[in-house]
C-alpha positions in Angstrom: 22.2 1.3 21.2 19.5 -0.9 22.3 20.2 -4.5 21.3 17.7 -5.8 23.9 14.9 -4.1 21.6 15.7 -7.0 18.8 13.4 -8.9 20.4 10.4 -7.1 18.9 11.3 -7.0 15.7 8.6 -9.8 14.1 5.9 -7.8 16.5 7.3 -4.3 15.1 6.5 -5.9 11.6 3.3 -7.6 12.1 2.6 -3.8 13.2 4.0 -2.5 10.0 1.8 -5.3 8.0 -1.2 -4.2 9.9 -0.7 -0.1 9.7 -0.4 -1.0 5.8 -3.1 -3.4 5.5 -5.4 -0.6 6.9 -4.8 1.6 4.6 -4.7 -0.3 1.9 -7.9 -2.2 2.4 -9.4 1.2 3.7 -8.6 2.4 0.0 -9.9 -0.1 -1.9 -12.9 -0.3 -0.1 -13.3 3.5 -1.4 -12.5 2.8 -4.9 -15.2 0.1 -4.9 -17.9 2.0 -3.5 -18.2 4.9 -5.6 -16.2 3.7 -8.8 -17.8 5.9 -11.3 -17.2 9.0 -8.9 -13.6 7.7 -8.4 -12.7 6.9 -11.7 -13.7 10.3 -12.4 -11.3 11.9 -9.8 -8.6 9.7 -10.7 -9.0 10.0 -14.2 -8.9 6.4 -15.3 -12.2 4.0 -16.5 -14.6 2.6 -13.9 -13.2 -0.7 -14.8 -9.9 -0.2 -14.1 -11.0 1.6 -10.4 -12.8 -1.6 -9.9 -10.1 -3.6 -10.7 -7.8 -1.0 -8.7 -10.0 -1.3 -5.9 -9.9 -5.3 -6.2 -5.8 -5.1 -6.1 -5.9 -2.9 -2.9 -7.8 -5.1 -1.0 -6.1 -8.3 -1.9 -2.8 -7.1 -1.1 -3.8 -5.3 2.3 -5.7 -9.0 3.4 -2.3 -10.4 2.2 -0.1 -8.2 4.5 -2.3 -8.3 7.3 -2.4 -11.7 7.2 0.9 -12.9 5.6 -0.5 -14.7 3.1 1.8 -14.7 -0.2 3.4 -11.6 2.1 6.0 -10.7 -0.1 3.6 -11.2 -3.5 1.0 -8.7 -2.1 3.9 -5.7 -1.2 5.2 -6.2 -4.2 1.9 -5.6 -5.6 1.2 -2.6 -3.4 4.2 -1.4 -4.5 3.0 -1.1 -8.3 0.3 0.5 -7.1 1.9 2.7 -5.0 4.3 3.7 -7.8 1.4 4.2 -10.8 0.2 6.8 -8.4 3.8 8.5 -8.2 3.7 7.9 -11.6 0.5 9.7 -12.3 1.0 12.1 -9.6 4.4 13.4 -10.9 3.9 13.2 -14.8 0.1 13.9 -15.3 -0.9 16.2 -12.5 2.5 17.6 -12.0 2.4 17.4 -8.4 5.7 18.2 -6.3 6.5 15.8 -3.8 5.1 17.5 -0.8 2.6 18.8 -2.8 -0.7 21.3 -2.1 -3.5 20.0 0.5 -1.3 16.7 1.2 -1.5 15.7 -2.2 2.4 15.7 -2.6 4.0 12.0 -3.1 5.7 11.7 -0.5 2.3 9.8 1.2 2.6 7.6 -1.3 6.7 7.0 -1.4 6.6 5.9 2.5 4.4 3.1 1.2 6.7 1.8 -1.3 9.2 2.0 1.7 6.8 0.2 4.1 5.7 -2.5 1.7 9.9 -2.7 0.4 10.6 -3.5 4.3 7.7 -5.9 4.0 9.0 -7.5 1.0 12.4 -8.0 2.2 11.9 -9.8 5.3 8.4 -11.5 4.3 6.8 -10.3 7.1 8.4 -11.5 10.0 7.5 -14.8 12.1 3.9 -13.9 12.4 2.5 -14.9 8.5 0.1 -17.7 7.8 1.5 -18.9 4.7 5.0 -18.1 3.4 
């Protein structure tokens, strides 16, 4: 309908990269500052939060930066799906949830960091 829009489409992912990096980095920076409190609420060891924490942030620099762009969405999406995982088969969560804590937050990452993957960012990426 609007092919002159086409134009945009590296900027529209480089805006993608960023929204995702944001969260991402925002998240790990969370896990990492309060493990033991974190690994509590998540129910996994403070190790593995750290290590959690570690993953998030690597892979949110790597989208926001495009760096090894389709290595760190790929790597969000593991995350992103070992909280589905956990979310669906340990708490029993429905995917809307109660209080937001549905999966569906989590599935339009996999989505986001799938569109990342497949196009490897767009032309704005430091290192391919």
């Amino acid at each position: 309908m609007f092919p002159q829009l086409a134009r945009f489409t590296d900027l529209g992912l480089l805006l993608l990269r960023l929204m995702v990096a944001v969260v991402f980095i925002g998240s790990g920076y969370n896990q990492l500052k309060d493990p033991e409190g974190r690994s509590k609420s998540i129910g996994m060891s403070k190790g593995f939060t750290i290590f959690l924490g570690i993953a998030e942030i690597a892979g949110g620099l790597g989208v926001a930066f495009g760096v090894l762009t389709q290595l760190a969405a790929f790597g969000l999406i593991l995350i992103m799906l070992g909280a589905i995982q956990k979310k669906m088969f340990v708490w029993h969560t429905g995917f809307w949830g109660t209080e937001d804590q549905g999966w569906h937050y989590d599935m339009m990452f996999v989505a986001m960091s799938l569109v990342i993957a497949f196009t490897d960012g767009g032309r704005y990426v430091l290192l391919k």
